[in-house]
C-alpha positions in Angstrom: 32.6 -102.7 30.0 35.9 -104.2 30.5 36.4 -108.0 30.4 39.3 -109.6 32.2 41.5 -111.6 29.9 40.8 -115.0 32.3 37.6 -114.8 30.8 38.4 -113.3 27.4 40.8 -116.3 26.3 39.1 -119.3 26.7 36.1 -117.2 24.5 38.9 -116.0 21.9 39.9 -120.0 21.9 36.3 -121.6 21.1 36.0 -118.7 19.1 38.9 -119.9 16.8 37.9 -123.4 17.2 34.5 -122.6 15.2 36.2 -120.7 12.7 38.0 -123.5 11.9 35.5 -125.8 11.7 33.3 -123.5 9.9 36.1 -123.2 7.3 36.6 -124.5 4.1 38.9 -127.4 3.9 41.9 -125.7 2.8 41.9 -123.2 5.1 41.4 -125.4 8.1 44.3 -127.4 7.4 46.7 -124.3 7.2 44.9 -121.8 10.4 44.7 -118.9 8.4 43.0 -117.5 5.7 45.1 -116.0 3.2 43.0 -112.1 2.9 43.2 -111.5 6.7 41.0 -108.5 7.5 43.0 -105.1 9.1 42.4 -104.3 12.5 41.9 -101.1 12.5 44.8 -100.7 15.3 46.9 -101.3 12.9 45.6 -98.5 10.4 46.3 -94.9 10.4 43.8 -92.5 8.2 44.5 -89.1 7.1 42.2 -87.1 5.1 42.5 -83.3 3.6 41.1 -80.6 1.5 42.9 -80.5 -2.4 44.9 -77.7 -2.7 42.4 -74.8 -3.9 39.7 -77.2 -4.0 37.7 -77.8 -0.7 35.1 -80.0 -2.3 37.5 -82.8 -3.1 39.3 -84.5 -0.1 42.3 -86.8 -0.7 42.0 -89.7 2.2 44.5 -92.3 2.6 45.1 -95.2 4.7 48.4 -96.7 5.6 48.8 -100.5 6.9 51.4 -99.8 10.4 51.5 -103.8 10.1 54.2 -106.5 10.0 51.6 -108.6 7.8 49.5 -107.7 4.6 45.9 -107.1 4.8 42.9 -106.2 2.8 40.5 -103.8 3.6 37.5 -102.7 1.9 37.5 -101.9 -1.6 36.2 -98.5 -1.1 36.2 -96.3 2.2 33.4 -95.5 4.5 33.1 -91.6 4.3 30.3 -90.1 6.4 29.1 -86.2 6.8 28.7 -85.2 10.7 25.3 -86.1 11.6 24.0 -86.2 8.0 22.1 -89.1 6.6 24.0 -91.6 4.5 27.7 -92.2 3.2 29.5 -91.6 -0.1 29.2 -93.6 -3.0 31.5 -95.4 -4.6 32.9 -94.1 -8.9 32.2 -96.8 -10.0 29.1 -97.9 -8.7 29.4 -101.5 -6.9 32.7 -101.9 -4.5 32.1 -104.5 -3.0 35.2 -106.6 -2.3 38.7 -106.2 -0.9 41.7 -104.0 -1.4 45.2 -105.7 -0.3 47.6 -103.4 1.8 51.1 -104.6 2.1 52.6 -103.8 5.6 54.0 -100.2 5.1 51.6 -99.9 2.4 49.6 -96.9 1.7 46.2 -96.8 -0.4 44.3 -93.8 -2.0 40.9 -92.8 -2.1 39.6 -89.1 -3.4 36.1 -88.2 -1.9 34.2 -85.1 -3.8 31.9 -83.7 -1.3 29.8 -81.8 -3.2 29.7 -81.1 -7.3 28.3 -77.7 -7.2 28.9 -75.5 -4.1 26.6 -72.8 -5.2 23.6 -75.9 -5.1 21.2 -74.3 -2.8 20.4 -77.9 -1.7 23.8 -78.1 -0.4 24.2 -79.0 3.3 26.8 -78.3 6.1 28.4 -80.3 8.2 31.2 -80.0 11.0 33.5 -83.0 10.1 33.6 -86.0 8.2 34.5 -89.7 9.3 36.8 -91.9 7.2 36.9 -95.8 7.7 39.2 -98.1 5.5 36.1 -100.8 6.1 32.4 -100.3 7.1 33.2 -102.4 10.1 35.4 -100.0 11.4 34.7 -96.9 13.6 37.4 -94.4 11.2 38.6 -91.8 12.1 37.1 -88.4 12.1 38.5 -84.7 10.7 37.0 -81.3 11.7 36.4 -78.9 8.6 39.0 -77.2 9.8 41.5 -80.1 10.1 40.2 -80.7 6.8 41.1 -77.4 5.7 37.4 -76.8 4.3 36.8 -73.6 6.4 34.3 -73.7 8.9 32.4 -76.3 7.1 32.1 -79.2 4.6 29.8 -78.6 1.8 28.1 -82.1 1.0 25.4 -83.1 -1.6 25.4 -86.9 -3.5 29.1 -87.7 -2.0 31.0 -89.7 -4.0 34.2 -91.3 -3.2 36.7 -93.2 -5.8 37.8 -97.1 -4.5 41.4 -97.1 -3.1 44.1 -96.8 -5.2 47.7 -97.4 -5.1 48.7 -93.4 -5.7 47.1 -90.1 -5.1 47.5 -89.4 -8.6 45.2 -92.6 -9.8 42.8 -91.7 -7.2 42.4 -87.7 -8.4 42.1 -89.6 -12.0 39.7 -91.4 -10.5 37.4 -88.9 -9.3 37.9 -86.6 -12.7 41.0 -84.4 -11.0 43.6 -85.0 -13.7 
């Protein structure tokens, strides 16, 4: 459902208005909180296999901004229509990760430690999001370059980090 913007504005207004008197002092006298949250309009998300290794993808997200902006400390990765997300390495995550504009983060996912597990299960495409709150972006296996399918059991995925290098580090690649 669509709502026009003669309606939308004055909402987006008293919105603002309790933010501000929600907020802490210092923050009310200046508008703005320092660690704005990215709208994820202004992220693009790419994910892939590594090179001869389909269990591990390499996601990244870049901040199209004029401004910084923090995501989430670690990305939302979900499998198809499978239960659950991966885990952050190392446990805990919560908090934020800045992203100048232009700024590009890394994040290594491994889908699966053992793909001969016969517990493994199969799924047709995996969802990325830079925060929980955000829908993400999903990737076919194929787009993945994982074949016809992803392989997943216990997912984990590294926090962002600031090259693709400390991110395969991260996740045991290097």
């Amino acid at each position: 459902m669509r709502i026009r913007a003669a309606i939308a504005v004055p909402a987006a207004s008293a919105a603002a208005a309790a933010l501000l008197l929600t907020a802490p002092q210092s923050q009310a006298a200046t508008g703005h909180d320092r660690s704005v949250r990215c709208a994820e309009r202004s992220l693009s998300v790419r994910a892939k296999a590594a090179a001869g290794d389909p269990t591990v993808l390499r996601v990244d997200v870049t901040n199209r901004g004029a401004r910084a902006c923090v995501v989430d400390r670690v990305p939302t990765v979900t499998f198809g229509d499978l239960d659950g997300a991966a885990l952050p390495v190392p446990e805990g995550g919560a908090g934020s990760y800045r992203l100048a504009a232009g700024g590009t983060a890394h994040a290594d996912v491994r889908t699966i430690a053992d793909p001969a597990d016969p517990e493994a299960r199969r799924t047709d495409s995996v969802t990325v999001a830079a925060s929980a709150a955000h829908w993400g972006r999903s990737f076919t296996a194929a787009q993945l370059g994982t074949g016809r399918q992803v392989l997943v059991w216990e997912p984990v995925t590294t926090w962002w980090q600031p090259s693709a290098a400390a991110a395969d580090r991260a996740v045991g690649l290097r």
